[in-house]
C-alpha positions in Angstrom: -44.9 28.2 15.8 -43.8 26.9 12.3 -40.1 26.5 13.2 -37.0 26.9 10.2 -33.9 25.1 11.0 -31.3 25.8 8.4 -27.6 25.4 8.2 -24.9 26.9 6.1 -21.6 25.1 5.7 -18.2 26.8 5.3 -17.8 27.5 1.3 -21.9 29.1 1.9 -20.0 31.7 4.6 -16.8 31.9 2.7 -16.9 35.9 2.4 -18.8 38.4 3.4 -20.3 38.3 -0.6 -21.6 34.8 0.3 -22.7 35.9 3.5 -25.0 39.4 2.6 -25.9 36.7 -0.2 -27.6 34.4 2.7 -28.8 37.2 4.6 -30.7 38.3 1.4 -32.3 34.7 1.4 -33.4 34.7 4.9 -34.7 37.7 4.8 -37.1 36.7 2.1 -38.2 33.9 3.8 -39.0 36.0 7.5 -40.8 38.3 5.0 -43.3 35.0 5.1 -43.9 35.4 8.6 -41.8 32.0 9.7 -39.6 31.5 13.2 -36.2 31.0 11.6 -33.4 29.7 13.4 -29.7 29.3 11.0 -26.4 27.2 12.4 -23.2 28.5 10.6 -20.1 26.8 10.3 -16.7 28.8 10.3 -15.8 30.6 6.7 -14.1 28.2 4.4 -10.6 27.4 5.7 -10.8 28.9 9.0 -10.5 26.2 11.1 -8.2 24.8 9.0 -6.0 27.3 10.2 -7.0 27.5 13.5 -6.0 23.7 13.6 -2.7 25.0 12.1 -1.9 27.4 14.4 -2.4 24.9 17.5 -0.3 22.2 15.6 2.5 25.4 15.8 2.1 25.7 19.0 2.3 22.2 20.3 2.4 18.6 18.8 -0.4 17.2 21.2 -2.2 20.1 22.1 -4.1 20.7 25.5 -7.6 19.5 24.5 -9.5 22.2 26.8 -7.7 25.0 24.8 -7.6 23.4 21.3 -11.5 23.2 21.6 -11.8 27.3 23.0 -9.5 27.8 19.5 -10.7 26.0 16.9 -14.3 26.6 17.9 -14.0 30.9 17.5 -14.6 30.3 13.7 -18.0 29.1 14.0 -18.7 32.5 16.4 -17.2 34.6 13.9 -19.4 33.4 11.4 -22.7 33.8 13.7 -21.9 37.4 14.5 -21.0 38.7 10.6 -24.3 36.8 9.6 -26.6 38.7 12.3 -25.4 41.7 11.5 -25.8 40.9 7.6 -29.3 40.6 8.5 -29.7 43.9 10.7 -28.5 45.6 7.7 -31.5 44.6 6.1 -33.3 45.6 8.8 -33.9 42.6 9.8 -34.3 41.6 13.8 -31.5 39.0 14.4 -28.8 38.0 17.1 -26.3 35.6 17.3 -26.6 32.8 20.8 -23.5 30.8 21.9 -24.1 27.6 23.2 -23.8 28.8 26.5 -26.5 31.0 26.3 -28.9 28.4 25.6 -27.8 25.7 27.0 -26.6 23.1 24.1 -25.4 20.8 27.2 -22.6 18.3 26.3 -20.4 15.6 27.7 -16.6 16.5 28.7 -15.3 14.7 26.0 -13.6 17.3 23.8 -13.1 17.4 20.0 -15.7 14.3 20.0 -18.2 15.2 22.1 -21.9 14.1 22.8 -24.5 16.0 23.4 -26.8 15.8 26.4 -29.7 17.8 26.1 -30.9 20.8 24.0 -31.9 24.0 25.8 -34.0 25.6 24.1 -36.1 28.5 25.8 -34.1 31.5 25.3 -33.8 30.6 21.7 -38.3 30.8 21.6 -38.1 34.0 23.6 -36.5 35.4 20.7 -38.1 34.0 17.8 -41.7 35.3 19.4 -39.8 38.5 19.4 -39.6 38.7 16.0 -35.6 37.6 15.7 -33.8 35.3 13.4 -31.8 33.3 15.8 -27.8 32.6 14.6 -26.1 29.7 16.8 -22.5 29.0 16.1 -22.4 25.2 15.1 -19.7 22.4 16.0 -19.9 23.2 19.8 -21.5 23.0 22.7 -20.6 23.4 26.7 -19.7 20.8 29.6 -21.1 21.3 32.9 -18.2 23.2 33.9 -18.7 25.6 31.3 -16.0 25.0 28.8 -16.2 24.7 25.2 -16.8 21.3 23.6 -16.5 20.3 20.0 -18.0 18.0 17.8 -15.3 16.9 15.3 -15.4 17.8 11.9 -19.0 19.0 9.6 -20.1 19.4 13.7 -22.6 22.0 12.7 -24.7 19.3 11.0 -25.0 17.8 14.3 -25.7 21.1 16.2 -28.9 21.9 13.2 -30.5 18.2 13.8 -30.4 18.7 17.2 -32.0 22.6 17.4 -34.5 20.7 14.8 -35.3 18.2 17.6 -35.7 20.2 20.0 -37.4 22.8 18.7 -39.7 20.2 16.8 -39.4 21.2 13.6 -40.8 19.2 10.7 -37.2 18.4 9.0 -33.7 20.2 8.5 -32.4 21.4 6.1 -28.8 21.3 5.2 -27.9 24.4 2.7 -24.5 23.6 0.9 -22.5 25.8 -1.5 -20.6 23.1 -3.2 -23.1 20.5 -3.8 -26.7 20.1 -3.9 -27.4 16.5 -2.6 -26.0 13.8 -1.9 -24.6 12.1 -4.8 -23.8 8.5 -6.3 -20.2 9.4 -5.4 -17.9 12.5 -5.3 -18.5 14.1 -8.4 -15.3 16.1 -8.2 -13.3 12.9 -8.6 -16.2 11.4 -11.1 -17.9 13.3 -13.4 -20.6 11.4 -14.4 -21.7 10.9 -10.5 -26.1 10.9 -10.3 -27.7 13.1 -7.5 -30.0 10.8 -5.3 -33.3 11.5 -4.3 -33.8 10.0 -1.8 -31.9 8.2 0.7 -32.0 5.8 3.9 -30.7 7.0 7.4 -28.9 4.0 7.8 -27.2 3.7 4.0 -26.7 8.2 4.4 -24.6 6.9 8.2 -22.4 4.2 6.2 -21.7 6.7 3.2 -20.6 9.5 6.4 -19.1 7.3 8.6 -17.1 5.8 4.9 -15.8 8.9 4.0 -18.9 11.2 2.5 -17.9 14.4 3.1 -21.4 16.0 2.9 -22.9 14.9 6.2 -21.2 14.4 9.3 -21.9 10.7 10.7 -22.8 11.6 14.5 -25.7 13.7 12.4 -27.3 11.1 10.5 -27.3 9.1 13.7 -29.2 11.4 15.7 -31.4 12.3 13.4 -32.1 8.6 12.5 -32.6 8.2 16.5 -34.9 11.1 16.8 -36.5 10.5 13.1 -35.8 14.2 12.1 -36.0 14.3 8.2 -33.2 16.2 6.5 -33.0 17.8 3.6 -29.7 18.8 1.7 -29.9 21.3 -1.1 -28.0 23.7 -2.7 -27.5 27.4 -1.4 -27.1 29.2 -4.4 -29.9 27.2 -6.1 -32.9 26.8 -4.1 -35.5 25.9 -6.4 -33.6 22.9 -7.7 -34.3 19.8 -5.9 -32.0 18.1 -3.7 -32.0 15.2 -1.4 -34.3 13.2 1.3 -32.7 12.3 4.4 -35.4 9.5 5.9 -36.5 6.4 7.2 -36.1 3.7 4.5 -39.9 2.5 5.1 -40.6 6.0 3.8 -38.4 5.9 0.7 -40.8 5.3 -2.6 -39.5 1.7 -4.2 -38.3 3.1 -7.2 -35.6 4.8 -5.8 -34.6 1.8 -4.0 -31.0 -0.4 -5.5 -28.8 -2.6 -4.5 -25.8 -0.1 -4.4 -27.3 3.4 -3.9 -23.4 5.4 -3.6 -19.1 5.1 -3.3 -17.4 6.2 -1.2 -13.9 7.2 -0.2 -12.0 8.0 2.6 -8.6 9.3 2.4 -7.9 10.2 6.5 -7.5 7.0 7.2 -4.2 5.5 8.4 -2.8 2.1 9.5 -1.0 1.0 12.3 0.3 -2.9 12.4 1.4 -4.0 15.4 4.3 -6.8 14.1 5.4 -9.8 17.1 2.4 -9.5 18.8 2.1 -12.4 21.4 -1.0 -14.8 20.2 -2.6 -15.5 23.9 -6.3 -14.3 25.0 -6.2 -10.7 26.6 -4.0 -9.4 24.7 -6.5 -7.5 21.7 -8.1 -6.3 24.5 -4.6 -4.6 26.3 -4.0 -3.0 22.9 -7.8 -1.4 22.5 -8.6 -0.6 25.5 -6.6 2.6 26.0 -7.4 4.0 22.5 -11.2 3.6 23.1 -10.8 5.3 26.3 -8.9 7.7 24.2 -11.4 8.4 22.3 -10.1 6.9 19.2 -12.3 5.4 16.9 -10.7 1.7 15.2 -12.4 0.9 12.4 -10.9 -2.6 10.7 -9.2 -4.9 12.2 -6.8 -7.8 11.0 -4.9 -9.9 12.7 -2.6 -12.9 10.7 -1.9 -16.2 11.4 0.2 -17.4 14.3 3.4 -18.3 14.0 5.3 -19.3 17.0 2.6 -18.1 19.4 3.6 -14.8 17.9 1.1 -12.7 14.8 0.7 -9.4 13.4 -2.3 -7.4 14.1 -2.8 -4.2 11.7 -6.1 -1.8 11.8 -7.1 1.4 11.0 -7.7 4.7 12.8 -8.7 8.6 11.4 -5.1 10.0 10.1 -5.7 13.4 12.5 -5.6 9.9 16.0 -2.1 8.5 14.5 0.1 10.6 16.8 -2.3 9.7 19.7 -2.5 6.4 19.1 1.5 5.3 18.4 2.2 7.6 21.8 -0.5 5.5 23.4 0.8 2.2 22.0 4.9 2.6 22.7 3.9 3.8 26.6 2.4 0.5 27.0 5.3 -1.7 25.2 6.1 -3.5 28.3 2.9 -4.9 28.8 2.2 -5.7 24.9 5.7 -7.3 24.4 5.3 -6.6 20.5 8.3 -6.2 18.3 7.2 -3.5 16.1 5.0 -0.7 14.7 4.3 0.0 11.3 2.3 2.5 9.9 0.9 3.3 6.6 -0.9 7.1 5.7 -1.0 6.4 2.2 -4.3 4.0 2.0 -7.8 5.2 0.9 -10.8 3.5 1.9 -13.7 2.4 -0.7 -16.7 1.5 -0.1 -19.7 0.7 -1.8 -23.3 1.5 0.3 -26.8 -0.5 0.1 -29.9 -0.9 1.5 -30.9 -3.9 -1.4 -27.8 -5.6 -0.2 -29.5 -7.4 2.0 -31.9 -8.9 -0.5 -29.2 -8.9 -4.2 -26.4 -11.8 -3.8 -23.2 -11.5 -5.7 -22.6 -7.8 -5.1 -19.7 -8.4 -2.8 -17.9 -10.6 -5.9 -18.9 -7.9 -8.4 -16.6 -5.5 -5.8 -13.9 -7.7 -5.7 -13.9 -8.7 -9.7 -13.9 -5.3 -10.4 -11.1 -3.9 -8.8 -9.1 -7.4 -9.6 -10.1 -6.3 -13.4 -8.6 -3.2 -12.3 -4.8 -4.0 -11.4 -6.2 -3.0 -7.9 -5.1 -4.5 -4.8 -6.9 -5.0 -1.8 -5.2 -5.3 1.8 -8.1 -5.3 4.6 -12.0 -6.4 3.9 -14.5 -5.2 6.4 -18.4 -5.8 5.5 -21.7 -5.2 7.0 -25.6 -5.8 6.5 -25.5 -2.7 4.3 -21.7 -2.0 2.9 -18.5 -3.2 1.7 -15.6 -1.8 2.4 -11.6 -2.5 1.3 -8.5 -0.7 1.9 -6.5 0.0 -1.4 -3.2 1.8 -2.4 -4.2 5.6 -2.0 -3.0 6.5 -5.3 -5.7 3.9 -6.9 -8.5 5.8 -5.5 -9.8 7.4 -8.1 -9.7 4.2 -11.0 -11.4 2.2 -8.2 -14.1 4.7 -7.6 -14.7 5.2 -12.1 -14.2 0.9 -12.4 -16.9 0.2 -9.5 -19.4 3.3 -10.2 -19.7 1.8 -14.0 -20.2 -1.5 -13.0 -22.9 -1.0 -10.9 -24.2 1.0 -13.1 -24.4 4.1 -10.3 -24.3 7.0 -13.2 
């Protein structure tokens, strides 16, 4: 069976226009006798306001319920989108996670996924059916409604694409079609890449790319599922290669293949901190169990047997994390928080940095050059990343994209 995995992100489902639109396109493509399976997100917005509604309701809110709520947009979409495709008389039906048995961990909001059921979905596509899953969810073993985090539907198509062994994904997007040097609404002259690494496409993601979700490009790296991220509106134009480097011809291969920019980060600094062993590990142990993901981490010189340790958590943990930190005061013995929302997080991404020397200097010339200051470094195999002054985001991302010559 030659399987079509295909997902549509939130501005490709924005209205019911966009959505008879899709419909139209699918329906074209069943017309070539292929097994076609589509993962929705919710409409542009919706769970936005879903997430609104719950903030409303209650600052912290119950995380069994906040999943059940935020995760209706993705159903919404699923249902509108089959019957878009009836109308065309067209054999389709929407499946819930639960119906097929996309089994995940209890972990709501971030959860992982376990195993991929995939039987019932076949039973309908040798019936005929386009198959429409809701994306971004899944179900525990007691049933409930588990979530991804956000751009989770990228996670649900890679892993019906697994399962149901097709020969790649492909990632249909209204806004954009590919991945690009950098974010070409903040830069204009921004290149679309052909082709591009699992591993550099998981830094850009887990950096701030908005156009894949990170916990997608892992799996599909694990798995070795190609991906393939076009436009919607524009399918004969070429987009972009999602694949394993060894794969990548070598021309398309530089030392800095994108920028990126993360403005959801925040930072928490943690002033008085007693400067003894242990003590790192009584401050991260409960946000890790938490959930909460800590990317950098600085901590100063001692003074007095007594330093400041600052890092940096997503914006949407902040609330969790500061609740989690002042209920365990006593035990850290710290003298203060501080916390800082307005920083944005650059980055340049490489594969060819592990073969070019100099590119981190170039980074850091470039944004002295600049006027622009940096206040935390963090740097692997593959990337380099500072936090700057939010409001310098944009010069940093123009200075650094024309020095490496990205455009």
């Amino acid at each position: 069976m030659d399987i079509i995995v295909q997902k549509y992100g939130g501005t490709s489902v924005a209205n019911t226009r966009k959505i008879k639109s899709i419909a139209k396109n699918v329906s074209k493509l069943k017309k070539k006798n292929k097994s076609i399976v589509i993962v929705v997100s919710a409409m542009a917005g919706e769970t936005d306001r879903l997430h609104n509604l719950t903030e409303k309701i209650s600052k912290i809110p119950n995380e069994r319920e906040y999943d059940e709520i935020v995760s209706s947009g993705e159903k919404v979409s699923a249902g509108l989108v089959a019957m878009a495709l009836m109308d065309l008389k067209v054999k389709s039906i929407s499946l819930a996670p639960a119906k097929f048995g996309l089994l995940t961990d209890d972990l709501h909001s971030k959860a992982t996924i376990l195993s991929v059921g995939t039987k019932a979905i076949k039973d309908y596509l040798k019936k005929g059916y386009v198959v429409v899953v809701p994306g971004f969810q899944g179900v525990n073993l007691k049933g409930d409604t588990t979530t991804f985090g956000r751009g989770g539907s990228d996670l649900t198509a890679v892993a019906l694409a697994s399962g149901l062994k097709a020969s790649h994904c492909e990632l249909l997007k209204d806004d954009v079609d590919g991945i690009y040097t950098t974010d070409p609404k903040l830069y204009k002259d921004a290149k679309k890449i052909n082709y591009i690494s699992y591993a550099e496409m998981l830094e850009m993601s887990s950096l701030g790319s908005k156009v894949l979700q990170a916990k997608a490009v892992e799996y599909a790296n694990n798995l070795k599922i190609k991906l393939y991220v076009k436009s919607t509106s524009n399918n004969s134009k070429g987009g972009t290669w999602v694949m394993d480097e060894k794969s990548i011809p070598i021309k398309e291969q530089n030392a800095v293949t994108g920028i990126t920019h993360d403005l959801k980060q925040s930072k928490i600094t943690i002033s008085g901190i007693q400067d003894k062993p242990g003590v790192a590990s009584r401050i991260f142990k409960p946000i890790g169990a938490a959930g909460i993901v800590v990317d950098m981490i600085v901590q100063n010189i001692s003074t007095d047997n007594k330093t400041d340790l600052t890092f940096t958590i997503p914006k949407v943990d902040l609330n969790k994390t500061l609740k989690i930190l002042k209920t365990n005061r006593a035990k850290l013995n710290y003298d203060k928080l501080i916390e800082n929302k307005d920083i944005a997080l650059i980055s340049i991404v490489g594969a060819g940095m592990k073969t070019h020397t100099g590119v981190a200097t170039k980074m850091f010339d470039t944004l002295s050059k600049s006027r622009i200051n940096i206040s935390m470094i963090s740097t692997s195999e593959i990337k380099i990343s500072c936090v700057i002054d939010q409001s310098k985001c944009k010069k940093a991302i123009k200075s650094l994209h024309k020095e490496f010559k990205l455009g």
